[in-house]
N, C-alpha and C positions, 0 to 999 in steps of 0.2 A: 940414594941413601937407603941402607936396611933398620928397618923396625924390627929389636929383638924383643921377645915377649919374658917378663921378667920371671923368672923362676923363682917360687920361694924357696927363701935362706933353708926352711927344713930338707927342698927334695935335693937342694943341691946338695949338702949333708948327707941324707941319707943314699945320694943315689951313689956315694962310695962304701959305702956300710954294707958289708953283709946283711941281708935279712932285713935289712931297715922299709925297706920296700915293701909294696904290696906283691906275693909270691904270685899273682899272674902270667900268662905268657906273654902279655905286653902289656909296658909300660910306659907314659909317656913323660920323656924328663924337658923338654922344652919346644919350642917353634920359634923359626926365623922367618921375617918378610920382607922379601924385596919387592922390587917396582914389575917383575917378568917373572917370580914366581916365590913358592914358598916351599921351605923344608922344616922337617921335625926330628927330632931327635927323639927314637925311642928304643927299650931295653925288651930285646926280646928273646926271652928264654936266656937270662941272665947276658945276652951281648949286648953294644950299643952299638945302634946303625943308624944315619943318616937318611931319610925318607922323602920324598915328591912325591906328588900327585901320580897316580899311574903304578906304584912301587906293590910289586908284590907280594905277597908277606903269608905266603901257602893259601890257607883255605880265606880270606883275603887280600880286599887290595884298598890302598888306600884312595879313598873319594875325594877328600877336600881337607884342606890342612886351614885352621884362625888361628888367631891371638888364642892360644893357650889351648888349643882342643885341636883332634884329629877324628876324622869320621869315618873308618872303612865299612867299605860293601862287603857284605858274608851271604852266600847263598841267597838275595835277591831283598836279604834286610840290609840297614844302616846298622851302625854300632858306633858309640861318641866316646874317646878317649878323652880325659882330662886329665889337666896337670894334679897328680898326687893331694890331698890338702894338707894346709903347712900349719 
């Protein structure tokens, strides 16, 4: 069975909206979990791409994917994405 992590009603709204966003190079619009791993869905540099653990995303990579957050590694810091607030 996958656990998907709920998005709120705002980001899903706004993540077809022009502008409605946060203008970041990345954004995260949601996270799935299954039982062998997890993926995130985020916007980066205005595309949407499907993410794992290991995914790399130029100057980083992604470390760990939860319920509603993603963590990547950047030059030897962490950095915590979170779902937009609604």
């Amino acid at each position: 069975m996958t656990d998907q992590t709920e998005t709120p009603p705002a980001t899903l709204e706004a993540a077809t909206l022009r502008g409605a966003l946060p203008d970041a190079g990345l954004v995260l619009l949601g996270t799935l979990h299954g039982p062998s791993h997890a993926r995130a869905l985020l916007r980066v540099r205005g595309a949407v791409h499907t993410v794992e653990v290991g995914t790399d995303l130029g100057s980083a990579t992604v470390a760990a994917i939860g319920e509603g957050v993603v963590i990547l590694a950047r030059a030897g810091r962490s950095e915590r994405l979170s779902l937009p607030a609604s």
